[in-house]
N, CA, C and O atoms as a DFTB+ gen file, in Angstrom:
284 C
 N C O
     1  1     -49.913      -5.146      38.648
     2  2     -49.450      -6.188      37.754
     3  2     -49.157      -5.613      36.363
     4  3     -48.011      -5.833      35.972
     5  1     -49.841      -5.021      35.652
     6  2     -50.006      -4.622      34.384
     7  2     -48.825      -3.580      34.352
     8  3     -48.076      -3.522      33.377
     9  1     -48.673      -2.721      35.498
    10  2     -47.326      -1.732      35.700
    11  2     -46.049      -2.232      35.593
    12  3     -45.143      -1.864      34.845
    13  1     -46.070      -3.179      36.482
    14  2     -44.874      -4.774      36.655
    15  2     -44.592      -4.833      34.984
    16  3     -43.476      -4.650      34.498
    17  1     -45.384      -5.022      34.473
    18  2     -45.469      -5.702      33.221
    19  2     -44.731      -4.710      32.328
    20  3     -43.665      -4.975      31.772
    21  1     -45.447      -3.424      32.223
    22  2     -44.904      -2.259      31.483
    23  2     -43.342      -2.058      31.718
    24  3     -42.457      -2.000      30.865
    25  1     -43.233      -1.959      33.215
    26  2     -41.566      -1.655      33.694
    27  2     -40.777      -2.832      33.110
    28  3     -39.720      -2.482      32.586
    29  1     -41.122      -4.557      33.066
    30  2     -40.053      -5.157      32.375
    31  2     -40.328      -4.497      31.340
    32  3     -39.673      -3.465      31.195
    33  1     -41.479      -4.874      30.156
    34  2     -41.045      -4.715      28.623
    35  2     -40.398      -3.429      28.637
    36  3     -39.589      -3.324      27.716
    37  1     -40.481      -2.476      29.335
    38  2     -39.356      -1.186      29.127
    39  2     -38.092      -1.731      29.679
    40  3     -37.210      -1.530      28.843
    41  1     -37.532      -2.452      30.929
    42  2     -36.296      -3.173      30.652
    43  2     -35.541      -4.140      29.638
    44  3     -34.328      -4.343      29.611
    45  1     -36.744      -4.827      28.610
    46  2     -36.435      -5.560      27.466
    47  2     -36.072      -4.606      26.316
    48  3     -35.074      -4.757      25.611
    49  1     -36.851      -3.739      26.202
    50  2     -36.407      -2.717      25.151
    51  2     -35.053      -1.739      25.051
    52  3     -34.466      -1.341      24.044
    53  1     -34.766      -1.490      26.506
    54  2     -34.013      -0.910      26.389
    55  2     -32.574      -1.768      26.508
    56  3     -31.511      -1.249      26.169
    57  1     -32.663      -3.230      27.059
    58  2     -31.668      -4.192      26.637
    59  2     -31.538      -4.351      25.024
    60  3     -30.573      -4.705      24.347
    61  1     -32.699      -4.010      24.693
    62  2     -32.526      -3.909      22.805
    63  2     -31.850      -3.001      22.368
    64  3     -31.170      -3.170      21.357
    65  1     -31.888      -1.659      23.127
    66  2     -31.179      -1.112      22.407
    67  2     -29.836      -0.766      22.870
    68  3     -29.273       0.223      22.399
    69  1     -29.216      -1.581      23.853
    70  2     -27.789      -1.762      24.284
    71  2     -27.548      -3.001      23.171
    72  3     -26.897      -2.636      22.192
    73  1     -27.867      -4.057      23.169
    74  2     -27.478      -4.924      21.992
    75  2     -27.137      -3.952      20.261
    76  3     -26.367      -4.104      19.312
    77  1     -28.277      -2.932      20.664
    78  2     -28.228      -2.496      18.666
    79  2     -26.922      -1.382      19.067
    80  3     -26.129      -1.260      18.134
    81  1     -26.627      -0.656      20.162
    82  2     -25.606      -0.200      20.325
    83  2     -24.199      -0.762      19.845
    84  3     -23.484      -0.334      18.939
    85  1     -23.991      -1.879      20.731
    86  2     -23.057      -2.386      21.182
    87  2     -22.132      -2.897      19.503
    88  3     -20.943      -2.982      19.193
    89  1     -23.669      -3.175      18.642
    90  2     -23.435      -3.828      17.396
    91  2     -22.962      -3.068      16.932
    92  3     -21.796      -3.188      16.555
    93  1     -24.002      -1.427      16.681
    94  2     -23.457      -0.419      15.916
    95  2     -22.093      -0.004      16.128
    96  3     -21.532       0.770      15.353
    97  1     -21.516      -0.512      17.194
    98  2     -20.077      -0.133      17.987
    99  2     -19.323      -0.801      17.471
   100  3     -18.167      -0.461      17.218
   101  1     -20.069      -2.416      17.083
   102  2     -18.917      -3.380      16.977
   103  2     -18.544      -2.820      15.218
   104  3     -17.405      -2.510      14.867
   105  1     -19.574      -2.792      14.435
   106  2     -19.551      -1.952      13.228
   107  2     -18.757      -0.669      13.203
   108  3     -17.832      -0.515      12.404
   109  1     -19.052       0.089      13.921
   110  2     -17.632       1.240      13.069
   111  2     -17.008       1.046      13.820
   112  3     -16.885       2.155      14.339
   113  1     -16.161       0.082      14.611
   114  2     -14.705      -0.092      15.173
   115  2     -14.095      -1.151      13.985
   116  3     -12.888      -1.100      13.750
   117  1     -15.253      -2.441      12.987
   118  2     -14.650      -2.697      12.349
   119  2     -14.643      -1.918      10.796
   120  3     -13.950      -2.336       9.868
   121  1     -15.527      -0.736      10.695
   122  2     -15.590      -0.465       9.532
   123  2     -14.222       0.428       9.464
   124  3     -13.660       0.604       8.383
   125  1     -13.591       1.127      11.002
   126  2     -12.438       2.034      11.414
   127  2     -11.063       0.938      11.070
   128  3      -9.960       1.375      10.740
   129  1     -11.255       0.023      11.162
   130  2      -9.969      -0.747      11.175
   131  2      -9.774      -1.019       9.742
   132  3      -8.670      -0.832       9.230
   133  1     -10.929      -1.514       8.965
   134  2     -10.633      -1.648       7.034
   135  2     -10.377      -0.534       6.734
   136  3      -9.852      -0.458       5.623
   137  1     -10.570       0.751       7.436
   138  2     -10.709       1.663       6.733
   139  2      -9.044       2.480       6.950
   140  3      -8.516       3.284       6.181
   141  1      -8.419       1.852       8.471
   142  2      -7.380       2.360       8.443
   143  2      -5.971       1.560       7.745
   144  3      -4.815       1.967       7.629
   145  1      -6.540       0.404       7.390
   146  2      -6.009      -0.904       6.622
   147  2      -6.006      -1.178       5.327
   148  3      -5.435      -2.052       4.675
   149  1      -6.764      -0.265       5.027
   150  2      -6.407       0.230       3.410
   151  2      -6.248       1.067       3.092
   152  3      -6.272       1.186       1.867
   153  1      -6.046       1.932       3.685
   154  2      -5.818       3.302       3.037
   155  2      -4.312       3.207       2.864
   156  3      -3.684       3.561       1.866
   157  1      -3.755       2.608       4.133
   158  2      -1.960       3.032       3.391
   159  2      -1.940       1.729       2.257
   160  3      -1.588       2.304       1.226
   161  1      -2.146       0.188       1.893
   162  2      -2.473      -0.188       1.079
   163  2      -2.603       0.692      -0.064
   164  3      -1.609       0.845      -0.774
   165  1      -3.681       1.295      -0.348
   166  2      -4.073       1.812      -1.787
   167  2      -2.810       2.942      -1.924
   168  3      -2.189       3.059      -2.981
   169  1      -2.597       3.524      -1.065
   170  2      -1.521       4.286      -1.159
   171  2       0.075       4.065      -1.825
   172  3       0.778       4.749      -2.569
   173  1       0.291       2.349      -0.945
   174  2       1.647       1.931      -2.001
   175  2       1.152       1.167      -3.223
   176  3       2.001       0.422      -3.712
   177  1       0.197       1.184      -3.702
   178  2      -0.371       0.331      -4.960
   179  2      -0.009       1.328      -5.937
   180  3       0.600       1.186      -6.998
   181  1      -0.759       2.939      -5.093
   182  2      -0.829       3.965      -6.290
   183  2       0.762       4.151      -6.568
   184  3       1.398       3.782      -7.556
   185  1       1.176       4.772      -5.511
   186  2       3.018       5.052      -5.853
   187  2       3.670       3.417      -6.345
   188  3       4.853       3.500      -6.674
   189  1       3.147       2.145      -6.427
   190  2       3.520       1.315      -7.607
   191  2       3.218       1.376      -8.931
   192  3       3.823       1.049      -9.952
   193  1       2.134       1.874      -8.700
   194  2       1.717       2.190     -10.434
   195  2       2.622       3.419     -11.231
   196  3       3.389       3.465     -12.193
   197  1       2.030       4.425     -10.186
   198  2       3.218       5.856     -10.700
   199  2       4.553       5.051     -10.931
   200  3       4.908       5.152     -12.106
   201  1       5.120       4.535     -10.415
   202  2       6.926       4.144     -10.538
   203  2       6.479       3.167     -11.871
   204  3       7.186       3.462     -12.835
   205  1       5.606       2.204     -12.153
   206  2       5.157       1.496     -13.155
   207  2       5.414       2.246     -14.783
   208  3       6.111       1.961     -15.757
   209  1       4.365       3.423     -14.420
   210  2       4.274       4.100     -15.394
   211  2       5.535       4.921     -15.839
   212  3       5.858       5.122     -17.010
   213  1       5.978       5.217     -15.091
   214  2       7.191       5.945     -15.195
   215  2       8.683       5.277     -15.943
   216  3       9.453       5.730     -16.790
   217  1       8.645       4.211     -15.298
   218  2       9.304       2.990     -16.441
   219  2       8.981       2.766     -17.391
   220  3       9.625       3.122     -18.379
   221  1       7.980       2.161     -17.461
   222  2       7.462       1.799     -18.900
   223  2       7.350       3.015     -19.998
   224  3       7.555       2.799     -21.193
   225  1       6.958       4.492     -19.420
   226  2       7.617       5.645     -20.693
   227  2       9.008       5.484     -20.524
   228  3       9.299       5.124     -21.665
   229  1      10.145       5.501     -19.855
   230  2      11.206       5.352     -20.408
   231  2      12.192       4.169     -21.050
   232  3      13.315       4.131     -21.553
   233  1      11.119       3.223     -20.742
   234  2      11.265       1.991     -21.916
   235  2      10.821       2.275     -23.315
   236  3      11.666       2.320     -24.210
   237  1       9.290       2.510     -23.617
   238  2       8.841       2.944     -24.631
   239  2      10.036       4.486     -25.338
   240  3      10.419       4.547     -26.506
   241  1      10.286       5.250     -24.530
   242  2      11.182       6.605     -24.842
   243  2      12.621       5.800     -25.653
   244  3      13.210       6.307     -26.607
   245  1      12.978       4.502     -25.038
   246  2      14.424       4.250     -25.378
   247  2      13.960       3.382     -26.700
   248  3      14.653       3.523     -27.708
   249  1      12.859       2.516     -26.753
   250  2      12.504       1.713     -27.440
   251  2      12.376       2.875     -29.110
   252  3      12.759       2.569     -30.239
   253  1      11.781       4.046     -28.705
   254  2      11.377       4.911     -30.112
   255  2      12.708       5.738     -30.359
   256  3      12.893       6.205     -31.484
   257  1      13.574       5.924     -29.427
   258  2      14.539       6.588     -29.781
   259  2      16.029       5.630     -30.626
   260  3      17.019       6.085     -31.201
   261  1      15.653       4.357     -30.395
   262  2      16.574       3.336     -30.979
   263  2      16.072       2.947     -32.207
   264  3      16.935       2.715     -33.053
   265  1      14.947       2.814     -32.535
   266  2      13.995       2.355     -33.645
   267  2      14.349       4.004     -34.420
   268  3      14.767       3.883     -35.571
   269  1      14.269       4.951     -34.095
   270  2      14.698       5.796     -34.714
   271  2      15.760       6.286     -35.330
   272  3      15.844       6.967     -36.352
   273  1      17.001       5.646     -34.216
   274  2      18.753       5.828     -34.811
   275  2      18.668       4.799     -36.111
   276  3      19.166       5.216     -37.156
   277  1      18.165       3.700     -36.108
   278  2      18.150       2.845     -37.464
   279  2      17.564       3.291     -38.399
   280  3      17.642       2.603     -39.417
   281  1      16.832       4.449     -38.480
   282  2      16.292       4.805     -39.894
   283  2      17.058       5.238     -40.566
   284  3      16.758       5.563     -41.715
């Protein structure tokens, strides 16, 4: 009886640790998907900013070079 007993709680435990598996699975398949879901994201944000910046000095460039023909 007491053996009986030992062999389930070792079938309960180790159903525990197919559940903490399965979780840890469900976790980096979704931590793999944000992770492949933002990366090109941050990627066209950055090359928006670069093109951002890049305008705005040749606004500021035309803005000081006109303010300058009037002196």
């Amino acid at each position: 009886m007491a053996e009986e007993m030992k062999k389930s709680g070792q079938g309960q435990q180790s159903g525990g640790d197919v559940v903490k598996g399965d979780f840890s699975t469900i976790l980096v398949g979704v931590g793999t998907l944000l992770d492949n879901t933002i990366t090109p994201i941050s990627k066209m944000v950055a090359q928006a900013l670069d093109s951002l910046t890049v305008v705005a000095k040749q606004i500021l460039e035309g803005v000081s070079s006109s303010l300058g023909d009037k002196k």
